[in-house]
C-alpha positions as CSV (number, residue, x, y, z in Angstrom):
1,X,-1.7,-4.3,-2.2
2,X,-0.7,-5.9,-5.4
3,X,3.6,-6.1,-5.5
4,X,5.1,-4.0,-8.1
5,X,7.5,-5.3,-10.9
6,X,10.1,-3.4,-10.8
7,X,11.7,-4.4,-14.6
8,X,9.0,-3.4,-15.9
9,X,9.2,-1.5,-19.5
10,X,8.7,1.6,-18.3
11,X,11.5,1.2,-15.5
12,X,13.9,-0.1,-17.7
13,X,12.9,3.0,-20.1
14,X,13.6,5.4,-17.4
15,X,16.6,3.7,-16.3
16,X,18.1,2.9,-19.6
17,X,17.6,6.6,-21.0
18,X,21.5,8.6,-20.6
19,X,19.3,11.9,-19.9
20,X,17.1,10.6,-17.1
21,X,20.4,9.2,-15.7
22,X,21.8,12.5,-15.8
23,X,19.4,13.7,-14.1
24,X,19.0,11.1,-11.6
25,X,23.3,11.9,-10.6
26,X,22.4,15.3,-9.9
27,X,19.7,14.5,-7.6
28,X,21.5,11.4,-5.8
29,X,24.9,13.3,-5.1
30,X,23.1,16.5,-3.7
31,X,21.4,14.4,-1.7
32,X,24.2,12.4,-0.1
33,X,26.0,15.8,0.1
34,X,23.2,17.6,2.1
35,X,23.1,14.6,4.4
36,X,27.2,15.2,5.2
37,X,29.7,12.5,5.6
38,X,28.7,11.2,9.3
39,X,24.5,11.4,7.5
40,X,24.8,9.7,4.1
41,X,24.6,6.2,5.4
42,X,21.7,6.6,7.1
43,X,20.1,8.7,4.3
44,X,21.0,6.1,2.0
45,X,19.1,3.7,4.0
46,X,16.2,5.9,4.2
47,X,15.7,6.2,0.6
48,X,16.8,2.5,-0.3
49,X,13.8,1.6,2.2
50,X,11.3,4.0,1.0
51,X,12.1,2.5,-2.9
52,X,12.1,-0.9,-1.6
53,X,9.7,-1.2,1.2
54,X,7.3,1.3,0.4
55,X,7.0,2.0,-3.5
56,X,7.7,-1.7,-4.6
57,X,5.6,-3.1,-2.3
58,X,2.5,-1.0,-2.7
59,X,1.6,-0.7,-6.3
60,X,-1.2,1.7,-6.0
61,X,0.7,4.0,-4.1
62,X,3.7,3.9,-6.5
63,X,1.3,4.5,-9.5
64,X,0.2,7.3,-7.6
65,X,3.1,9.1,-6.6
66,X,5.3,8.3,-10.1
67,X,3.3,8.5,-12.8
68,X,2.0,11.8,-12.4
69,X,-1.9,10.8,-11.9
70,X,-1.7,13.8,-9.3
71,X,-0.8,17.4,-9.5
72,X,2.5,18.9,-8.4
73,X,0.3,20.2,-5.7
74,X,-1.8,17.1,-5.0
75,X,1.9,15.2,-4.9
76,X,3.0,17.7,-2.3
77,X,0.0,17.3,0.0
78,X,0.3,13.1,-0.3
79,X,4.0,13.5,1.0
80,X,3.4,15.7,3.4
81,X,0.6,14.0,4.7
82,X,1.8,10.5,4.5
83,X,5.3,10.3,4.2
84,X,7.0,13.7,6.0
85,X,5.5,12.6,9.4
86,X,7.4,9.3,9.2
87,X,10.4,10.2,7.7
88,X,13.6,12.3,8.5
89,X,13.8,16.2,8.1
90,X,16.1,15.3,5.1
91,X,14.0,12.8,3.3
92,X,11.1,14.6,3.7
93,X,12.6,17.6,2.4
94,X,14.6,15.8,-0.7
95,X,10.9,14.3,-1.4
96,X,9.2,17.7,-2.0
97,X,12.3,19.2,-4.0
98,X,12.3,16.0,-6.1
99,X,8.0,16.2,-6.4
100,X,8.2,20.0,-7.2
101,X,10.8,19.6,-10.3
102,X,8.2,16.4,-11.3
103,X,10.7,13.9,-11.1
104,X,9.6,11.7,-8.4
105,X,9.4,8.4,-11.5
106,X,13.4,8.8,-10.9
107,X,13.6,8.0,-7.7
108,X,14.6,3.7,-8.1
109,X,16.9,5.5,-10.3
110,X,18.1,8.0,-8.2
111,X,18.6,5.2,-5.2
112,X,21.1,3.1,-7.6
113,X,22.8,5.8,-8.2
114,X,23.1,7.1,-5.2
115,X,24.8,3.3,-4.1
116,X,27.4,4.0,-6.5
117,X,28.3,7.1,-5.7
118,X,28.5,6.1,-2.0
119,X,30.6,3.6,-3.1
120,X,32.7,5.5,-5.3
121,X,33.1,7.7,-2.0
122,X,34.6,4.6,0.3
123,X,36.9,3.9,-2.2
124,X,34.5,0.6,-3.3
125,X,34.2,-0.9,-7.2
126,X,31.5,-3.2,-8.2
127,X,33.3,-6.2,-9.7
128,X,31.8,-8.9,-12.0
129,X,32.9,-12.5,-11.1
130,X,31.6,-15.4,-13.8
131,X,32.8,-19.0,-13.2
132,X,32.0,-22.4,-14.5
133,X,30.7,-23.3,-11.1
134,X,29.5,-21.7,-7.8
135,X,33.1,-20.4,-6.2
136,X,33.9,-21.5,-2.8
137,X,33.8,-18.7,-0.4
138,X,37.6,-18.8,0.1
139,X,38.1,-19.1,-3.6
140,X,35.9,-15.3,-3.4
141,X,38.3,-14.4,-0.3
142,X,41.0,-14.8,-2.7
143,X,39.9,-13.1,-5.5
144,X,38.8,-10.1,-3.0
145,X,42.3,-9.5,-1.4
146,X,44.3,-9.9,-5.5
147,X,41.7,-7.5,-6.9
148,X,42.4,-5.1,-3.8
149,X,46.1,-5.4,-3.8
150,X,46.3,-4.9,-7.8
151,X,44.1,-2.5,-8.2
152,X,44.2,-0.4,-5.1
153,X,39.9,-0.4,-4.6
154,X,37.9,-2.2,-2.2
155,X,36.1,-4.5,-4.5
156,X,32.4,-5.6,-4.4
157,X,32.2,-9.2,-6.2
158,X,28.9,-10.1,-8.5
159,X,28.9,-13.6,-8.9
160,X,27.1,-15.4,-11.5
161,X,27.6,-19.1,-12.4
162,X,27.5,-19.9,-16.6
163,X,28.4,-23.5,-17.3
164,X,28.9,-22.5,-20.8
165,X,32.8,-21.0,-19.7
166,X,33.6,-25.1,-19.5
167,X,36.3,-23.7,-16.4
168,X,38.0,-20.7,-14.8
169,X,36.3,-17.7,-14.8
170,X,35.6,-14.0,-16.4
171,X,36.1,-10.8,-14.0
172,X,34.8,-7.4,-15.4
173,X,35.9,-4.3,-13.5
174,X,34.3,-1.5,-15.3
175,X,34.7,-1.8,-19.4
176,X,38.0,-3.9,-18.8
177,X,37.1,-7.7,-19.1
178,X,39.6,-10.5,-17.4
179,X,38.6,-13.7,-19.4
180,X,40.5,-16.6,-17.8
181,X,37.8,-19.0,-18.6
182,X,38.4,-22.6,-20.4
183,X,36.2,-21.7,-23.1
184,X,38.2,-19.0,-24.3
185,X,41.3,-20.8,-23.5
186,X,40.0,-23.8,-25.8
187,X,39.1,-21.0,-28.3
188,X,42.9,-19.2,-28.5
189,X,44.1,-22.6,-28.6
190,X,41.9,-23.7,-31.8
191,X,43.2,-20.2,-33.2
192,X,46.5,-20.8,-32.5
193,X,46.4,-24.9,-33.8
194,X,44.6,-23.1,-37.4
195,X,47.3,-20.4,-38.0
196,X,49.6,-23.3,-37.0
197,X,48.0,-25.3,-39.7
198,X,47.5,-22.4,-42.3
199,X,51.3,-21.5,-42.1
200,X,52.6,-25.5,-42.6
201,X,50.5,-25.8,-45.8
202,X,51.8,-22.3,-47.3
203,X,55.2,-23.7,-46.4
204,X,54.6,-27.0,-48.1
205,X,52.8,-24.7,-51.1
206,X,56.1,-22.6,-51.2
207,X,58.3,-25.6,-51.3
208,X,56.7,-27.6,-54.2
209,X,56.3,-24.3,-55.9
210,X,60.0,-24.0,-55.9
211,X,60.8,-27.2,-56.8
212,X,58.3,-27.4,-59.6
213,X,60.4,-24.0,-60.8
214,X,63.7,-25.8,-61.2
């Protein structure tokens, strides 16, 4: 069958929409909490493949399931028929509860936010890293063990490369932003050089204004 995009506008509707995310936490935390602390990683598996290797790589069957082409009824018998049999207890289960309160279009959602929350869990943070260039992987070493010793998390880098930065880099932990780069370096510096400028000529102004006076 065909793949699915998964950015496609509806996706990004769902995923982008603060009530549907809402929703989506509820679901992903009860799910991680009814598969216990010794269960959630393998639960989390379980639904990362189901999103990933089933429903993104069987477009048909995704339409199917998530965009409510089927009754809650009809929904109930496909998972029970195709799914429970191959799944856990818990999955299974999760499925049904998740088909019966028609939310099953939530579930890529729900997966991403069940990530998070398992990472909030271990004590993990998802950090941005942007750099002028590729970092080396003991440039990423370091940045892991300062970003761990400063701010007491076990940090996830995402690295992304924008030439634009000239040199340095940008880290983003949460809303906070870390801008180390050249470009904004060269940019203070120009700021700095202007006011620099701006303050000599009100000087000079000042002085011939006074001397004009006398």
């Amino acid at each position: 069958m065909d793949s699915q995009d998964t950015n496609s506008p509806a996706s990004s509707a769902v995923a982008e929409n603060p009530g549907a995310r809402s929703v989506a936490k509820v679901y992903s935390t009860a799910y991680l909490d009814a598969a216990g602390a010794e269960g959630a990683t393998a639960a989390l598996e379980e639904l990362g493949s189901f999103v990933h290797d089933v429903l993104e790589t069987n477009r048909d069957f995704d339409r199917m399931l998530r965009t409510q082409q089927l009754t809650i009824d009809q929904e109930l018998q496909l998972i029970d028929k195709v799914i429970v049999p191959r799944s856990s207890t818990l999955f299974g289960n999760f499925l049904r509860v998740v088909a019966h309160h028609e939310r099953l279009d939530l579930l890529p959602l729900i997966n991403e936010l069940a990530i998070q929350e398992m990472e909030h869990r271990r004590g993990q943070r998802r950090v941005q890293v942007t750099s002028a260039i590729e970092l080396s992987s003991q440039a990423l070493d370091s940045i892991r063990n300062t970003l761990a010793s400063a701010l007491s998390l076990q940090p996830i880098l995402e690295t992304r490369v924008d030439p634009s930065l000239l040199g340095g880099m940008k880290i983003r932990v949460g809303d906070t932003v870390y801008d180390g780069s050249l470009k904004t370096q060269v940019k203070q510096l120009r700021a700095r050089l202007r006011e620099r400028c701006l303050n000599e000529i009100q000087r000079g102004r000042d002085r011939f204004s006074h001397q004009d006076g006398n």
